[in-house]
C-alpha positions, -999 to +999 in steps of 0.1 A: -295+425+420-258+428+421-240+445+447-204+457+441-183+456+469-154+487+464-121+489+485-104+524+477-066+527+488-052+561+498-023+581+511-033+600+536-060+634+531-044+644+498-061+662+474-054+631+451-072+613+475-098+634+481-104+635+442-103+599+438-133+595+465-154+622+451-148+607+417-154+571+426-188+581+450-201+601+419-197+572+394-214+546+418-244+575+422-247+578+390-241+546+372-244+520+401-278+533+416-272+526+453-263+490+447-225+494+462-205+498+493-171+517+495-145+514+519-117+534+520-081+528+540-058+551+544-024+531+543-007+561+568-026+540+591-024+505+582+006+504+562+007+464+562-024+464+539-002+476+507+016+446+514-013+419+518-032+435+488+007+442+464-006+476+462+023+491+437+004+529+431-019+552+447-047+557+450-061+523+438-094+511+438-104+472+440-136+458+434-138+428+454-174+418+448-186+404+424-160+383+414-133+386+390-115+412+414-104+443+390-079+476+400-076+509+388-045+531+397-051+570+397-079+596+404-109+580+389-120+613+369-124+595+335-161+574+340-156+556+311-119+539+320-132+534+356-165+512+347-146+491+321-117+488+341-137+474+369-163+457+347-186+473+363-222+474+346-238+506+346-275+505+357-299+521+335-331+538+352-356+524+332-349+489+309-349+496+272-382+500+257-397+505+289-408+538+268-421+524+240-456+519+233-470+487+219-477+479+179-505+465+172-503+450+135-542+446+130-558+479+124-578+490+150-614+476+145-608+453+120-603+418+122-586+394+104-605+368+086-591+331+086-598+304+055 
């Protein structure tokens, strides 16, 4: 199973920030199904990070892992943007045609009759 690895980049306890987190946490609940880990650095605080990572905007998020490493600028509220943007795939709960019941192609009872 993969496990994304998700480095959000803010200024300080904005409410951009703060928007950007909630957004990005409710995507990976609801599309990622626990199979992530977000970090978040506040720049304020280690300012030489914009540098090493060419951080241009804020906030930014950066998927690290797995590999090709992808960025998105702004607050994360549009889902769609955000999972193609990172290329992240969205887990579904149950695999298609988990729901499905079989088809059988002989009726039942009957059998069919080689020559």
């Amino acid at each position: 199973m993969r496990k994304y690895k998700l480095k959000l980049y803010v200024t300080g306890k904005t409410l951009k920030s703060e928007r950007a987190l909630a957004n990005l946490m409710r995507i990976c609940d609801e599309d990622l199904d626990g199979t992530y880990e977000i970090v978040t650095i506040d720049l304020l605080e280690h300012p030489e990070l914009a540098e090493d990572e060419k951080i241009i905007a804020l906030p930014v998020v950066i998927k690290e892992l797995p590999r090709p490493i992808r960025r998105v600028i702004g607050d994360l509220s549009d889902t769609e943007s955000v999972l193609l943007g990172l290329d992240l795939e969205a887990i579904d709960p149950e695999p298609p045609g988990e729901d499905l019941e079989p088809v059988d192609s002989e009726p039942a009872g009957e059998e069919r009759s080689q020559k």
